[in-house]
N, C-alpha and C positions, 0 to 999 in steps of 0.2 A: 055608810053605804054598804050594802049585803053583795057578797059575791055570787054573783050570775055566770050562769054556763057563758054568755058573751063575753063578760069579762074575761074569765079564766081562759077561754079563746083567744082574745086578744091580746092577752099577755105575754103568752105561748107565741104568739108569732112576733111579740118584739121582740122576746129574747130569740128566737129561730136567725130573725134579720140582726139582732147584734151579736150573735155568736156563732155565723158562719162557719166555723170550725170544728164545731159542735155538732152540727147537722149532718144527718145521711139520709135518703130517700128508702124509704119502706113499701114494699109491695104486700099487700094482702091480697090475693085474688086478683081481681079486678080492681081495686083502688090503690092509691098510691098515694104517698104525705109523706110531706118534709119534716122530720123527727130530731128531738133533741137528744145525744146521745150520751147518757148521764156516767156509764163505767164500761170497764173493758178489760177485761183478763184474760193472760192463755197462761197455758198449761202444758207439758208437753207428756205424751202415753206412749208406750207400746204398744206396736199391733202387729199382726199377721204379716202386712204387708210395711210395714216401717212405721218410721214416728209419725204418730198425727198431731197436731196442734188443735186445743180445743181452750175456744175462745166464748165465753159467757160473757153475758150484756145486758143493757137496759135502755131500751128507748123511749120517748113519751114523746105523742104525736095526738092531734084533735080527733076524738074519736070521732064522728060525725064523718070524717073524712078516710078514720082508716077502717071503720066497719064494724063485725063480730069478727070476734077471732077466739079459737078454741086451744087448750093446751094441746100439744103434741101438733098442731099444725106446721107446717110448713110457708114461712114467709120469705122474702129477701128483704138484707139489711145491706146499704150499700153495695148492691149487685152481688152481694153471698148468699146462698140458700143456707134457710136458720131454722131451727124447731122451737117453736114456742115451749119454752117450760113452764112462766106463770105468767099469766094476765090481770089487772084488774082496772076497773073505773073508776073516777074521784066520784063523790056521793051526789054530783051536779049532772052525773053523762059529759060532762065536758072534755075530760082527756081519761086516755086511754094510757098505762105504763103496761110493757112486753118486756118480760126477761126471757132469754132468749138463750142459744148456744149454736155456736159454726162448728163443723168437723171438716176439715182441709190437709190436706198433705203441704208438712217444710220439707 
């Protein structure tokens, strides 16, 4: 059997529903999907006004659902605002992977 954009959909949301822990809510604009969140680093910097913590990641969510998205945009991951660093789609349009980076004051 040849994998299909449905499949690869459907896949993606068993594991979304057996790995609840996994998951965080992604806004692009106006749409919004529940995301598998595959890594997650910080880091800590100096700045101006004290240490900031910067945190890079990787989500992957049904593109269909979470839209275009452009480098350097602006999304939220788990209620953080996050800059898209790279994007890209599987060869099906089926999912969409976002690596990403937070800037937040510890």
């Amino acid at each position: 059997m040849a994998l299909t954009k449905a499949i690869a959909q459907a896949q993606l949301a068993r594991i979304i529903a057996s790995y609840p822990d996994a998951v965080v809510t992604v806004v692009n604009g106006e749409n919004s999907a529940s995301c598998v969140r595959d890594t997650r680093t910080g880091e800590a910097e100096l700045d101006d006004n004290g240490e900031v913590g910067i945190t890079h990641g990787t989500v992957r969510g049904n593109a269909d659902t979470l839209g275009t998205v452009s480098n350097g945009a602006t999304i939220t991951v788990a209620g953080v605002a996050a800059s898209v660093m790279a994007h890209r789609t599987d060869s099906m349009g089926a999912l969409l992977t976002i690596e990403y980076q937070l800037q937040k004051q510890i």
